[in-house]
C-alpha positions as CSV (number, residue, x, y, z in Angstrom):
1,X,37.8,3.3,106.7
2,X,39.4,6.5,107.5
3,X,40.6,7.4,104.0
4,X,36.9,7.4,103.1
5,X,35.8,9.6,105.9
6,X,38.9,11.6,105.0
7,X,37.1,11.6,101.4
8,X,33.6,12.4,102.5
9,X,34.4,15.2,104.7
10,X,36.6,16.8,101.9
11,X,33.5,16.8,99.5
12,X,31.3,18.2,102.1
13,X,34.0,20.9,102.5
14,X,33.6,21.0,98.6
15,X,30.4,21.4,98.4
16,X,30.0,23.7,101.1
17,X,32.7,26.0,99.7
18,X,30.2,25.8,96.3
19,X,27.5,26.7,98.0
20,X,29.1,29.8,100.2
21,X,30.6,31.1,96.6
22,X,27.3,30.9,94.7
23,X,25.7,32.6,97.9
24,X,28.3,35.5,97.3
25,X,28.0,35.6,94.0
26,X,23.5,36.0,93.9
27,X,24.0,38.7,96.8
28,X,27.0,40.9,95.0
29,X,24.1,40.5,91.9
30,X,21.2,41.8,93.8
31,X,23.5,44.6,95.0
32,X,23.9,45.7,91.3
33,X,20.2,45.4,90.5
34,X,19.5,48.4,89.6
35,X,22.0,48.9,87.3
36,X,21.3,45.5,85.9
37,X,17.3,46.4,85.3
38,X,18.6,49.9,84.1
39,X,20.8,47.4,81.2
40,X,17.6,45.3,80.5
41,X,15.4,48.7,79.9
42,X,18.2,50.5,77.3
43,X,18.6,46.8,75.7
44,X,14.8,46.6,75.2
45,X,14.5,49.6,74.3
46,X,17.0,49.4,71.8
47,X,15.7,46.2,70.8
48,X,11.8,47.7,70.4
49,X,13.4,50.6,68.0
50,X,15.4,48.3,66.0
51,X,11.9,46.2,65.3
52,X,10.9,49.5,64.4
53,X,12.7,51.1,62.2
54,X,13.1,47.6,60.0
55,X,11.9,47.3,56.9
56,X,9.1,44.9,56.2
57,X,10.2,42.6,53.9
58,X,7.9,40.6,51.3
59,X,7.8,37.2,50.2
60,X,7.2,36.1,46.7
61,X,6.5,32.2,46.3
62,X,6.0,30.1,43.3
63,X,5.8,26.2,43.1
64,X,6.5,24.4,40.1
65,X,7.0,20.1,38.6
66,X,10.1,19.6,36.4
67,X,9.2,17.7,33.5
68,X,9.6,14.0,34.0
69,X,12.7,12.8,31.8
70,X,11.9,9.4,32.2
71,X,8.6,9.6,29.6
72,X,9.0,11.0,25.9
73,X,6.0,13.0,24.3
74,X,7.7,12.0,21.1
75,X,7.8,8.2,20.8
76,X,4.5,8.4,18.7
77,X,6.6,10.2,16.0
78,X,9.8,9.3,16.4
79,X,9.3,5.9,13.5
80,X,7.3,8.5,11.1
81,X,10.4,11.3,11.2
82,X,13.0,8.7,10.7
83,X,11.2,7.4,7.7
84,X,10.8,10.9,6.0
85,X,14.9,11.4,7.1
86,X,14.1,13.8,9.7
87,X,16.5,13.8,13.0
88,X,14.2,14.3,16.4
89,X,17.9,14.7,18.8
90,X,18.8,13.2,21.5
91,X,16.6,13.8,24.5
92,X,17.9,16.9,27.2
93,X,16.0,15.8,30.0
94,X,18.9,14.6,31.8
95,X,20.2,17.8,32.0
96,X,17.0,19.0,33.5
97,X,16.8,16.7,36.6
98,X,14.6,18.9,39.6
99,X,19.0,19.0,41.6
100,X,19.7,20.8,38.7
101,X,17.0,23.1,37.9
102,X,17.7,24.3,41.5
103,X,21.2,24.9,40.5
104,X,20.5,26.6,37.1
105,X,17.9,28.9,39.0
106,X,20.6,30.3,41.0
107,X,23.2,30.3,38.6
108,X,24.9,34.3,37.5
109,X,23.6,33.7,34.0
110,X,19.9,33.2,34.6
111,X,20.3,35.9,37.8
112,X,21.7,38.2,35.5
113,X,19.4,37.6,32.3
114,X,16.9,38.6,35.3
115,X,17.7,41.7,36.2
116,X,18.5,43.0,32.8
117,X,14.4,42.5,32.1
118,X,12.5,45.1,32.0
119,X,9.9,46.0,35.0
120,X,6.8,48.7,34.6
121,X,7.1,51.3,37.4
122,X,5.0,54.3,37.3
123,X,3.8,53.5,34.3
124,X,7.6,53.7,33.0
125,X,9.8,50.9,32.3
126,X,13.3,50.3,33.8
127,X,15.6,47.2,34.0
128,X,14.8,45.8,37.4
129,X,18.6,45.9,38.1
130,X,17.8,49.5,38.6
131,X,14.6,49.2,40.3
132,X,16.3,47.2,42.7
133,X,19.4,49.9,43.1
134,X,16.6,52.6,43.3
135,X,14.5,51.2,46.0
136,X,17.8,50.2,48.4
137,X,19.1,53.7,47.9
138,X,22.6,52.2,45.9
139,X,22.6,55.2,43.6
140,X,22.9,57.7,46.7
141,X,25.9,56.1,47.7
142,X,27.3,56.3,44.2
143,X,27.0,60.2,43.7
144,X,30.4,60.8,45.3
145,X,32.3,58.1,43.4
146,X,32.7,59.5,39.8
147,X,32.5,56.0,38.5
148,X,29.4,54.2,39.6
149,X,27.8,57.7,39.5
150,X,27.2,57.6,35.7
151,X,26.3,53.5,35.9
152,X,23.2,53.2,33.8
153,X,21.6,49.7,32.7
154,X,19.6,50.6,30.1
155,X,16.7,48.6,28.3
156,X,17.7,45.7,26.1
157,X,21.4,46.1,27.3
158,X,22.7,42.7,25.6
159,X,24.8,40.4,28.3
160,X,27.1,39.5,26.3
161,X,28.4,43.3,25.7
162,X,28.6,44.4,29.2
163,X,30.8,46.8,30.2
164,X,33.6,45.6,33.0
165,X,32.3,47.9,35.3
166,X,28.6,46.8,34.6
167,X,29.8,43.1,35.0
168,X,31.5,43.3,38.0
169,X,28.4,45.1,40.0
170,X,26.2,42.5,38.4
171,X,28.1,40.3,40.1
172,X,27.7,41.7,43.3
173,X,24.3,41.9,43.0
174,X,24.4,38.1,42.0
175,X,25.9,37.1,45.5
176,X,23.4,39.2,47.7
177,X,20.4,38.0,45.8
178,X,21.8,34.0,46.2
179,X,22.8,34.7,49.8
180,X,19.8,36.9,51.4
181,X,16.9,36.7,48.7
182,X,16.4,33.5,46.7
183,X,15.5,30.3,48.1
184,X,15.2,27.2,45.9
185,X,14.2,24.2,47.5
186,X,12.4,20.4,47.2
187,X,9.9,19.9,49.9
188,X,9.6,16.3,48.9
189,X,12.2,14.0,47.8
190,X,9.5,11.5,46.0
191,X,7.7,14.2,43.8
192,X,8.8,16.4,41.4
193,X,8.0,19.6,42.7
194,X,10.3,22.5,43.9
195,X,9.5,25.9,45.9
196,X,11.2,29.0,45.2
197,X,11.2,32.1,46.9
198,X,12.3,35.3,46.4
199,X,12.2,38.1,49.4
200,X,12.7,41.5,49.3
201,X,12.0,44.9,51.2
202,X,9.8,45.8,47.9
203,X,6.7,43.5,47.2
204,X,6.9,44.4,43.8
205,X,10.2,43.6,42.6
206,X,9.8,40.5,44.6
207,X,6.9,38.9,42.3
208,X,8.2,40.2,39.0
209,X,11.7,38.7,39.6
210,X,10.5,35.6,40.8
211,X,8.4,35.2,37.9
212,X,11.4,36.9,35.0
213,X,13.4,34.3,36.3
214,X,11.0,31.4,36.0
215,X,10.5,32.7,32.3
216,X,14.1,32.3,31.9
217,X,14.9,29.0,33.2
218,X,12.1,28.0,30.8
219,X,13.1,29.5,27.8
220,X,16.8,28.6,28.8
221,X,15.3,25.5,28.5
222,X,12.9,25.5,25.3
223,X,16.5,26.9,23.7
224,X,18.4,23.6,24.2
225,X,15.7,21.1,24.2
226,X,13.9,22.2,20.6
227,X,16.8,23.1,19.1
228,X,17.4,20.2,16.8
229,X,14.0,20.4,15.9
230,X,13.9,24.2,14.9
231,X,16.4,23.8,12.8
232,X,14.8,20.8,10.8
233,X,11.7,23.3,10.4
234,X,13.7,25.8,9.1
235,X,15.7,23.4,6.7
236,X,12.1,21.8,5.4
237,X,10.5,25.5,5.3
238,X,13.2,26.6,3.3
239,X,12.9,23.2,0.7
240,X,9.1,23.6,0.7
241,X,9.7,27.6,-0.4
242,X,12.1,26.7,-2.4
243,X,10.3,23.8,-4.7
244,X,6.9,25.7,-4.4
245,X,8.7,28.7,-6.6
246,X,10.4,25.7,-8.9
247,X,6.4,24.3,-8.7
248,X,5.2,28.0,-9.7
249,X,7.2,28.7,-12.3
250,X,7.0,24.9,-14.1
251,X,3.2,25.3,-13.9
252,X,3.4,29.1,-15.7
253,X,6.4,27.6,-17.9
254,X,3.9,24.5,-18.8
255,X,0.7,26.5,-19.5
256,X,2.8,29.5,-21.8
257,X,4.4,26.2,-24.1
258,X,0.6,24.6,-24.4
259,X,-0.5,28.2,-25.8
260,X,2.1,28.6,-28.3
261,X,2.3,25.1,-29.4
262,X,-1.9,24.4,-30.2
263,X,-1.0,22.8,-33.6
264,X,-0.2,19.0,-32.5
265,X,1.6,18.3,-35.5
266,X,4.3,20.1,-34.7
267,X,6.1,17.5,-33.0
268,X,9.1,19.7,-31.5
269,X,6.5,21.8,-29.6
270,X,5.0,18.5,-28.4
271,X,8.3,16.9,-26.6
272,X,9.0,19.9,-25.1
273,X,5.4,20.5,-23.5
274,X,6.2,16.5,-22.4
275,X,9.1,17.6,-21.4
276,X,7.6,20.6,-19.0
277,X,4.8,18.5,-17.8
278,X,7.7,15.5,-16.1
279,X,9.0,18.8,-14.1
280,X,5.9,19.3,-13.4
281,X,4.6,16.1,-11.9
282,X,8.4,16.1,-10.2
283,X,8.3,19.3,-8.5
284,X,4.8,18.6,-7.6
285,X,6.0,15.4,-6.1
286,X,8.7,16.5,-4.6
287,X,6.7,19.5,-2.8
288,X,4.0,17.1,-1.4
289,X,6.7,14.9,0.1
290,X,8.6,17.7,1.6
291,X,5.0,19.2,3.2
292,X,4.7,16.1,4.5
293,X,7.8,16.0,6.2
294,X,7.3,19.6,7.5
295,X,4.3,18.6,9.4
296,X,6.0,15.7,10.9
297,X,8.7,18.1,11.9
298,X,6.4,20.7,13.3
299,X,4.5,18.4,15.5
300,X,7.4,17.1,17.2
301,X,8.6,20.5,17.7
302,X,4.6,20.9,19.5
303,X,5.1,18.1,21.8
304,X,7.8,19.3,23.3
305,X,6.6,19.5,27.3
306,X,7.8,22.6,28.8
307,X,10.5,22.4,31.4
308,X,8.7,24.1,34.3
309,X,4.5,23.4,34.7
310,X,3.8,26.5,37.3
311,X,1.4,25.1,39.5
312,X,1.0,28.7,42.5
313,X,2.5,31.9,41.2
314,X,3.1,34.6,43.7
315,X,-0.1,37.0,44.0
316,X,-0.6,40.3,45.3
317,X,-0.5,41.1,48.0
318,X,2.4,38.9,49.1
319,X,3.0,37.9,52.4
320,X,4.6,40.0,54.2
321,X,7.2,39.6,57.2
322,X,7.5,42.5,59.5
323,X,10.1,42.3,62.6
324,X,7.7,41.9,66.0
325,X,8.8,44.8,68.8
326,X,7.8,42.5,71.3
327,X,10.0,40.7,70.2
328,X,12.9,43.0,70.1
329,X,11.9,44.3,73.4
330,X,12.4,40.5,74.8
331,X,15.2,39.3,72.8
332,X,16.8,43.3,73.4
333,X,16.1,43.1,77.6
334,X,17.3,39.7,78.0
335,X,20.7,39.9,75.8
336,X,21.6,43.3,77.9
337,X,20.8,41.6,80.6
338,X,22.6,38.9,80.6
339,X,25.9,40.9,79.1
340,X,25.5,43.6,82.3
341,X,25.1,40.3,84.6
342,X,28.5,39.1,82.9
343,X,30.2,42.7,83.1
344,X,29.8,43.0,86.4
345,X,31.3,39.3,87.3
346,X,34.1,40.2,85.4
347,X,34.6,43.8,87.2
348,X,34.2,41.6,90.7
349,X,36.5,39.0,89.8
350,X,39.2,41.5,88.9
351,X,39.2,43.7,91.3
352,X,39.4,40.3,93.7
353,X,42.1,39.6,91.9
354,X,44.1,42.9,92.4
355,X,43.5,42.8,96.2
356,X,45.1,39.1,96.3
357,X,47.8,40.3,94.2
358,X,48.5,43.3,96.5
359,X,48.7,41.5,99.8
């Protein structure tokens, strides 16, 4: 019984001591007050110019279904072309699930292939790796470096003969742009579609990279997923061409031996006017076969789906995003606030300190 009396009155002393310290504490405060609502002022008005002074930044949005790898446009054809010997490839859809369309979006060659393209400014056309260097003020910096002074990256520059220097900064650029500018993303794991967003302080270079880059995920993918078929076009355009001249010059070959040979009884004339009329009916045979694979061939290379269906592409104007000063005046009051509160607790508690030390 006494122990817990012992322990009750020992809290209370506790408690008490809590209460006399947080006491001190709120009146040492109030006699800083001043200086602490002289804090809050410079922070929110640092925190009102910062909102400022800050660039608006625009946001260019475009929403688009990945191509559903499950279904085949081809299945139609696919009997027809292997009867006529023609190979439809293996299908690439796997490649091009919606994960990794996110990924290839973002990846350096696609970002890269991006800002070589060409954007119209001022009615004058410039890569829009130079746009962007332009309009963020990158070239001022450059003047006193001797090197990135004289960077140019010209029209049609080829990525695959890039200078070191031009590859490194690209780069560069590459990680900014993933980190601070694109977003890819998939609202909805049950459906096929994906956002992307690209955001910039310039609304144009914004909507015309958003949309370069959607143009060269799809022809990325066109590239892989039609290439078997291009090249059986080209391989039956070149057979047709090639028996249609064979076809041309029997025919001419057929009618010049039928003038020179009218006397039937000349039998030599005769077998060899047979003789031209079999290459006829061959190359003629021959050519209808091949036309007929041709067509078969160019069909399937038409119902290939394109990778990306755009369903909303970025309009002007864009929306834009523009810092609030209220809120930098709150945000800006309350942080210097709170770091004068904290100053001047740490000033207390030290020169506490010192006194106890000294006696």
């Amino acid at each position: 019984m006494g122990e817990l009396k012992q322990n009750l009155k020992s809290e209370e002393i506790s408690l008490k001591e809590l209460i006399l310290k947080c006491g001190n504490i709120w009146h040492f405060l109030i006699s800083k007050w001043k200086l602490i609502v002289i804090a809050g002022f410079l922070g929110a008005s640092i925190g009102v110019t910062i909102a400022w002074f800050t660039k608006p930044k625009y946001i260019a949005k475009l929403t688009f279904s990945v191509e559903n790898e499950k279904s085949s446009p081809l299945g139609n054809y696919a009997g027809l072309a292997s009867m006529a010997g023609i190979d439809l490839g293996g299908s690439a859809g796997s490649m091009f699930t919606s994960e990794n369309i996110m990924s290839i979006m973002t990846s350096r060659k696609m970002v890269v292939n991006t800002l070589l393209s060409p954007i119209t400014v001022n009615n004058k056309s410039i890569t829009l790796i130079e746009y962007w260097l332009l309009f963020n003020h990158i070239n001022n910096k450059w003047v006193k470096k001797p090197k990135l002074a004289k960077l140019k990256f010209p029209l049609n520059l080829n990525p695959d003969s890039l200078t070191r220097l031009q590859d490194s900064v690209l780069w560069e650029i590459h990680k900014v742009l993933i980190k601070k500018a694109i977003s890819i993303s998939k609202p909805d794991k049950k459906i096929s579609l994906i956002d992307a967003t690209c955001t910039s302080t310039n609304e144009l270079f914004s909507k015309v990279f958003l949309e370069t880059l959607s143009d060269q995920v799809t022809d990325f993918y066109v590239s892989i997923k039609t290439k078997r078929q291009k090249e059986n076009v080209d391989i039956l355009q070149n057979r047709a061409d090639s028996l249609y001249r064979v076809l041309s010059n029997s025919m001419y070959s057929s009618a010049t031996l039928a003038d020179q040979n009218i006397n039937m009884a000349k039998q030599i004339g005769g077998v060899d006017r047979q003789r031209k009329q079999i290459d006829l009916q061959v190359a003629s045979t021959a050519y209808g076969e091949v036309i007929k694979n041709l067509e078969i061939a160019k069909i399937t290379l038409q119902k290939e789906t394109p990778l990306i269906q755009v369903i909303d592409k970025p309009i002007l104007p864009l929306e834009r995003e523009k810092a609030s000063r209220l809120k930098g005046m709150i945000v800006g009051g309350f942080l210097s606030g709170f770091l004068a509160i904290g100053f001047f607790l740490a000033q207390g508690y030290f020169k506490k300190m010192m006194i106890e030390e000294g006696k």
